[in-house]
C-alpha positions as CSV (number, residue, x, y, z in Angstrom):
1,X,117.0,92.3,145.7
2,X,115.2,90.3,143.1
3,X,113.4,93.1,141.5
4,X,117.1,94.8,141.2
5,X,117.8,91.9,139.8
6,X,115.4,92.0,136.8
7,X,115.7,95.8,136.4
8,X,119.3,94.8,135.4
9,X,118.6,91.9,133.5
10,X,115.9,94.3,131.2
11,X,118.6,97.0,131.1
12,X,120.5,94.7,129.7
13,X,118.7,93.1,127.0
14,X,117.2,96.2,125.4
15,X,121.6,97.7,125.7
16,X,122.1,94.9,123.5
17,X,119.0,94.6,121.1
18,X,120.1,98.6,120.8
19,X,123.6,97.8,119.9
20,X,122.5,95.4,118.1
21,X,120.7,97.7,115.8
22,X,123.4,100.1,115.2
23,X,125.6,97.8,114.7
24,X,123.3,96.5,111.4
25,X,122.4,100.0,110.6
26,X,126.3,100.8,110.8
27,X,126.7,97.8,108.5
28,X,124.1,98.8,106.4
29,X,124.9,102.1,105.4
30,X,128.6,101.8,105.5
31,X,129.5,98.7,104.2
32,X,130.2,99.8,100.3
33,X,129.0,96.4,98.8
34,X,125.5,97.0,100.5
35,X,124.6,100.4,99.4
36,X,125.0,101.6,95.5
37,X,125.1,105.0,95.1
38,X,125.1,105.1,91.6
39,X,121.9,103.5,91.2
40,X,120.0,106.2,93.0
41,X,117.8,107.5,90.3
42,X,117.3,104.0,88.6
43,X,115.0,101.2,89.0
44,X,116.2,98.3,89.3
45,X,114.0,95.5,87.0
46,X,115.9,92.2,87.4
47,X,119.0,90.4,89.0
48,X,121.2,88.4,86.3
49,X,124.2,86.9,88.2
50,X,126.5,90.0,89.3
51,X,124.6,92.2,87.2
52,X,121.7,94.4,88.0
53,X,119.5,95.5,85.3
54,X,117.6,98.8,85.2
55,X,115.6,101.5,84.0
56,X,115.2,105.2,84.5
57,X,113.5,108.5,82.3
58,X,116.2,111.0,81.0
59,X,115.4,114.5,81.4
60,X,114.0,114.6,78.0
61,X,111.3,111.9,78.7
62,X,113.5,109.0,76.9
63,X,113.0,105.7,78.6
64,X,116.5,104.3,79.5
65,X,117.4,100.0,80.1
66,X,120.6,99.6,81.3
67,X,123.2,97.4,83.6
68,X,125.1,97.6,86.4
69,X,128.0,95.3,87.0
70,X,128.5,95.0,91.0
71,X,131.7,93.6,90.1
72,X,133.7,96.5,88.7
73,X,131.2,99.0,90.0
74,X,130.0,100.6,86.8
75,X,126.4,100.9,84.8
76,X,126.0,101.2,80.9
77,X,122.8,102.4,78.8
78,X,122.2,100.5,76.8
79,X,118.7,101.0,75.2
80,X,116.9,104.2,74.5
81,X,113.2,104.6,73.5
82,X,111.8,108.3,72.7
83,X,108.0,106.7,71.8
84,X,107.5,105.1,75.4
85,X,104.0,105.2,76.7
86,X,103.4,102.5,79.1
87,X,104.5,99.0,80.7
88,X,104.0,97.1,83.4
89,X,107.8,97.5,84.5
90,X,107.6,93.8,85.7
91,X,110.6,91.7,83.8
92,X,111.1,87.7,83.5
93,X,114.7,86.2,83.4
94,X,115.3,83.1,81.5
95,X,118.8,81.9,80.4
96,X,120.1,84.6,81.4
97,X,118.2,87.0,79.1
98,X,115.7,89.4,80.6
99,X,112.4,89.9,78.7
100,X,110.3,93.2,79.7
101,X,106.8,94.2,77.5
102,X,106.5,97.9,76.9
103,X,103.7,99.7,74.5
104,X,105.0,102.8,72.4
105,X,103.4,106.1,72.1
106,X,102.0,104.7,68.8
107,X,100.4,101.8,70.7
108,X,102.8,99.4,69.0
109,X,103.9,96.9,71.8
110,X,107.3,95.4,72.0
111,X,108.6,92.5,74.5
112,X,112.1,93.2,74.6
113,X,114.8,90.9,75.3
114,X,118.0,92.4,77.3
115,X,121.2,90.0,77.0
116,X,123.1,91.2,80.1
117,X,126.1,89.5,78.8
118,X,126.5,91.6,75.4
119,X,124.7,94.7,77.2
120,X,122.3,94.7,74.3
121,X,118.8,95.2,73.8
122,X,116.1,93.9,70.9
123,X,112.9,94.3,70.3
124,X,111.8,90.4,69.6
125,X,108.3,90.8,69.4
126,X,106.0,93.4,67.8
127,X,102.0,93.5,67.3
128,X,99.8,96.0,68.2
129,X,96.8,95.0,70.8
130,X,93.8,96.7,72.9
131,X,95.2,96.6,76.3
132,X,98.0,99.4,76.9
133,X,99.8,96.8,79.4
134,X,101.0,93.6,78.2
135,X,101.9,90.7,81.2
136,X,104.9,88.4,80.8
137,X,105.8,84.7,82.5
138,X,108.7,82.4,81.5
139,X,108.7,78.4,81.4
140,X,111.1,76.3,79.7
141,X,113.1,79.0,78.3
142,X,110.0,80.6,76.6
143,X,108.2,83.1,77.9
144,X,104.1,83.9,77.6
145,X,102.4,87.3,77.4
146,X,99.2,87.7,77.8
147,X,97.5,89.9,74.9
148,X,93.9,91.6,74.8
149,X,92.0,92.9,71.9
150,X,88.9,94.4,71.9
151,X,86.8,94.8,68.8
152,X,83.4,96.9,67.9
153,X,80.2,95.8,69.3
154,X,81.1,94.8,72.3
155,X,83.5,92.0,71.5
156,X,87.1,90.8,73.0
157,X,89.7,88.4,73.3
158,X,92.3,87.9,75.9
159,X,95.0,85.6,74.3
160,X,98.2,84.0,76.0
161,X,100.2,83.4,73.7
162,X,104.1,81.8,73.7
163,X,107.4,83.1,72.5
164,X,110.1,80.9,71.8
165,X,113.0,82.8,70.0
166,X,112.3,81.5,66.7
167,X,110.9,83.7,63.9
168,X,110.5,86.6,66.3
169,X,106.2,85.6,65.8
170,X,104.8,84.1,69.0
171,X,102.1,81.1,69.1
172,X,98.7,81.4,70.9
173,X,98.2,78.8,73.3
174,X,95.1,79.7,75.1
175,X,92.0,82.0,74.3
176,X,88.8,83.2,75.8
177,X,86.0,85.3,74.1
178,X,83.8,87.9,75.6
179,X,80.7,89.0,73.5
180,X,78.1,91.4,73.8
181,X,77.9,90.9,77.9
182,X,78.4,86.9,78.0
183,X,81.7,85.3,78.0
184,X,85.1,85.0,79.5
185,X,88.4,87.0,80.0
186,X,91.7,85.9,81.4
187,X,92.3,88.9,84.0
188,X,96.1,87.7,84.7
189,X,98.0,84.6,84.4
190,X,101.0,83.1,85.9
191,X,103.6,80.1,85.3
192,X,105.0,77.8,87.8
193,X,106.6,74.2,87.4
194,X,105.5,73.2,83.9
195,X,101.9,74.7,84.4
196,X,100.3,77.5,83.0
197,X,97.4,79.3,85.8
198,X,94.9,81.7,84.4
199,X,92.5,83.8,86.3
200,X,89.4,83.7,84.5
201,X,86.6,86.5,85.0
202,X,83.4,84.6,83.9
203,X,80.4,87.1,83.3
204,X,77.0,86.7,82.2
205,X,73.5,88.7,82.1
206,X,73.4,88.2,86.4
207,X,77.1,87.6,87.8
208,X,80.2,88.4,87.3
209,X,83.0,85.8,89.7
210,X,86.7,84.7,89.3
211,X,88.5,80.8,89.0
212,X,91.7,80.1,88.4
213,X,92.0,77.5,85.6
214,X,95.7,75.3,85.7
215,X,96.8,74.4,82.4
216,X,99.1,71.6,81.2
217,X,100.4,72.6,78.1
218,X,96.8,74.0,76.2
219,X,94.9,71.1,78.3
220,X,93.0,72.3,81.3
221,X,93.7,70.3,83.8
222,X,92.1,71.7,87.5
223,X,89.8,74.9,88.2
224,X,90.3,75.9,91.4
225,X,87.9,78.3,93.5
226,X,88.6,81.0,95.6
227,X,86.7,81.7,98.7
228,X,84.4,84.2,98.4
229,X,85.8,87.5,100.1
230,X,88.9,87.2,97.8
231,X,87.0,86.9,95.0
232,X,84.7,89.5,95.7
233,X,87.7,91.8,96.0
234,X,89.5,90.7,92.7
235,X,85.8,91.0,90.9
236,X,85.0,94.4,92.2
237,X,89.1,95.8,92.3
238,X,90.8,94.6,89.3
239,X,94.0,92.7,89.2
240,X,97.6,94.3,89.1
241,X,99.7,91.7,89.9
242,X,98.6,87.5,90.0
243,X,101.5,84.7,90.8
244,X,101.5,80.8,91.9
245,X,103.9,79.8,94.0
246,X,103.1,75.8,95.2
247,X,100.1,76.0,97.2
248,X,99.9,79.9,97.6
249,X,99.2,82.6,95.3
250,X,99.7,86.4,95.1
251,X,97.0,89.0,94.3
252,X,97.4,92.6,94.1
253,X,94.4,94.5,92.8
254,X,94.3,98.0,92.0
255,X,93.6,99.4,94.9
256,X,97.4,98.5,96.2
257,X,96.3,95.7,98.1
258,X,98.1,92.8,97.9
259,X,96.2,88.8,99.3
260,X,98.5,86.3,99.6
261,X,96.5,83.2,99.4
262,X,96.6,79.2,100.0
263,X,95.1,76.6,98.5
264,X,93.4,74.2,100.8
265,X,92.6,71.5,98.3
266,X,88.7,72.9,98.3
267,X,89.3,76.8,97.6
268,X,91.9,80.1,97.6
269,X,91.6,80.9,101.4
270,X,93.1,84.5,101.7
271,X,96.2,83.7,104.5
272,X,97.6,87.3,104.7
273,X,96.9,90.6,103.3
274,X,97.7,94.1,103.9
275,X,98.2,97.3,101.8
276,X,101.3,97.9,99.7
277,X,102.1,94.1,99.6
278,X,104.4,93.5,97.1
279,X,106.1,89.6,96.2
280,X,109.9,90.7,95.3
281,X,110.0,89.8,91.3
282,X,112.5,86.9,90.4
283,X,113.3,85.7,94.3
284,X,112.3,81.8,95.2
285,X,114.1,80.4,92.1
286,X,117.2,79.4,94.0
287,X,115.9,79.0,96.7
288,X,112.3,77.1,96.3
289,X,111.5,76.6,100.0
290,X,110.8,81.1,100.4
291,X,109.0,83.5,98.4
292,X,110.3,87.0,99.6
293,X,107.6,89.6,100.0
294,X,108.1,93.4,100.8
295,X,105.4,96.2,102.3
296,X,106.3,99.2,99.6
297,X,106.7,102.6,102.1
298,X,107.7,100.4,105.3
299,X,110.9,98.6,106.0
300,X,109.2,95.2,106.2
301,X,110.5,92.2,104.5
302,X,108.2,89.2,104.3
303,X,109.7,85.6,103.8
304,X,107.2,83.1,102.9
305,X,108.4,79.5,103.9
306,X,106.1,77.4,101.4
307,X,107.1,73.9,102.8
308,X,105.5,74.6,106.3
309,X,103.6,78.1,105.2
310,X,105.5,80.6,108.3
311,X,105.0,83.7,107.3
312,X,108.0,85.4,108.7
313,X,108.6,89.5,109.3
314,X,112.3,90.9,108.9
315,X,111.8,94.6,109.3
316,X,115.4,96.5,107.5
317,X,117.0,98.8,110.0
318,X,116.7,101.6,107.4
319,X,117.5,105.3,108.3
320,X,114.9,108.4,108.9
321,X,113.0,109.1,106.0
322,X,113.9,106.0,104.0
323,X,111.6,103.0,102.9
324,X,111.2,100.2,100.3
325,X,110.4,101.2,96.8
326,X,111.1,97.9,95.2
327,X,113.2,94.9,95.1
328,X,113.8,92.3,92.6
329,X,116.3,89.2,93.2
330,X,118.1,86.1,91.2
331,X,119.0,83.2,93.8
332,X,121.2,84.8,95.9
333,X,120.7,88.7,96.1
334,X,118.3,91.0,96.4
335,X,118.2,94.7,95.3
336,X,116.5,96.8,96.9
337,X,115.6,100.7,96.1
338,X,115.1,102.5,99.1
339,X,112.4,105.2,99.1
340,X,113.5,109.3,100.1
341,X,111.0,109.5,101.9
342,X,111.8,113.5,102.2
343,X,110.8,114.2,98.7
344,X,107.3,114.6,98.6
345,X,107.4,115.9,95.1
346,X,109.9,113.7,92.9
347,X,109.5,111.0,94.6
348,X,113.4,109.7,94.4
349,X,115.5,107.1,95.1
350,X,117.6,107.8,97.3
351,X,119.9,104.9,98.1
352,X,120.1,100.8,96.2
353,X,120.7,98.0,98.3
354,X,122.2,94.7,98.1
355,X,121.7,92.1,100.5
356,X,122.3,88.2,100.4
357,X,119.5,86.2,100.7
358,X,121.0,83.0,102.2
359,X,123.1,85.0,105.2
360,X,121.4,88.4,105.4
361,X,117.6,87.4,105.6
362,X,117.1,83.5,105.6
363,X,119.4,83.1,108.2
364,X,118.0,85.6,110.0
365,X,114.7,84.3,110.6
366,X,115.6,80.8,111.2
């Protein structure tokens, strides 16, 4: 009798969990203000209020910025580039303007500023440099970029340097010099209330090894180790992506995996990695107690609670042959491209969607 009586009670739970699950997929795919068809072929760079900014290749090979209004349902082009090369397709927001660094077929590089409101597009910055992809950061309503030139003989500079609107010139703030096998580079660098944080590659005739130096203003402040696994991995894989976020940090190296790290007060302990980690560009600024993290070709979400550091898994009840491309946010949405799987060859989008952060994943998990 008992034993009936559990065989029921599991038939039960997994009827609902099941039901449950349709019911979100249902939701999911149905709902119109969750899914944007007409984004299918675009990616999406940055969130600004009810518009979704984004990019895409025309047939021809142009390189296409434009915006999507969720509003009203339509997208305008609004920038065209014949002469694009390169960029790191990684976009700031501040005041509402969205800055993204691209390097022409010329290897002229241009941080671009995209006023949503105007659906406009300038080039604000110009200057030609070594390194084909330029890295962006916003503070204060400026934003950084980090620069690198490398001259004859063995000889380089990595710059920051900070753009504030005025003049259309930027002003270097911090520098390091490599020469002839001695020196230092800044490998990646990241902003995060009021502080500038550099990775630093130090090399010399015997080692190579990686800090991270915290900067107030051009004042160094704190250099902060990292154990020595992570650091090995950063030293011998290159770095792709670097953020601070409170006490954690976000590494991805070129290899696609991606660390996300705390600091214990000692060192960088490495707290979670796996491959395809992604930290979802622009989330956490509303909302300052999560960082959002994605797995790219899964359909895991990742929300990182940095007051009490639970690492939390929302996996997306996505259909067959879909995953996560990419996502970006603002502070209360999240766009997400969803992977067709299917295509092996194009790899294509083949569906945008929208969620709210607050009801639709925070919630969730709590």
């Amino acid at each position: 009798m008992n034993k009936n009586r559990v065989l029921h009670a599991i038939i039960i739970c997994v009827a609902f969990a099941l039901t449950l699950s349709l019911i979100l997929l249902h939701i999911l795919r149905g709902n119109g203000s969750r899914r944007i068809g007409n984004l299918n072929d675009y990616t999406p760079l940055a969130v600004v209020n009810d518009n979704i900014v984004y990019n895409y290749f025309g047939e021809d090979g142009t390189f296409v910025i434009g915006c999507y209004d969720t509003a009203s349902r339509t997208e305008k082009d609004c920038y065209f580039e014949d002469n694009f090369y390169i960029s790191s397709g990684v976009s700031v927001e501040t005041d509402n303007l969205v800055y993204l660094p691209i390097t022409l077929t010329n290897g002229e590089h241009n941080l671009l500023e995209i006023d949503v409101k105007n659906q406009c597009v300038t080039s604000v910055l110009k200057e030609h440099n070594s390194y084909p992809i330029d890295t962006v950061a916003a503070m204060d309503g400026d934003v950084y970029m980090l620069s690198t030139n490398i001259f004859g003989n063995d000889i380089e500079e990595s710059v920051i340097k900070k753009y504030s609107g005025e003049n259309n010139n930027a002003v270097q703030i911090i520098k390091k010099d490599y020469n002839h096998g001695i020196g230092e580079r800044i490998i990646a660098f990241s902003c995060y209330e009021n502080k500038i944080y550099i990775l630093v590659e130090y090399i010399n005739e015997n080692d190579v090894c990686c800090r991270i130096e915290k900067y107030d203003n051009q004042k160094r402040i704190e250099t902060i180790n990292l154990e020595k696994t992570l650091e090995r991995d950063i030293c011998n894989n290159g770095i792709v992506q670097f953020y601070c976020i409170g006490d954690y940090v976000y590494f991805r190296d070129y290899t696609d995996e991606g660390y996300i790290g705390k600091n214990t007060g000692a060192k960088i302990e490495n707290y979670f990695n796996t491959t395809g980690l992604r930290i979802v560009n622009g989330s956490g600024r509303g909302m300052p107690e999560y960082q959002l993290f994605y797995v790219r070709r899964t359909a895991d979400l990742y929300a990182l609670n940095l007051k009490d550091g639970r690492l939390t898994l929302k996996t997306l009840p996505l259909s067959k042959n879909e995953s996560i491309r990419g996502a970006v946010a603002n502070n209360d949405i999240i766009c997400i491209s969803l992977l067709d799987e299917s295509d092996e060859e194009t790899f294509t989008t083949r569906d945008t969607l929208v969620l709210d952060i607050e009801n639709d994943i925070i919630e969730c998990i709590d």
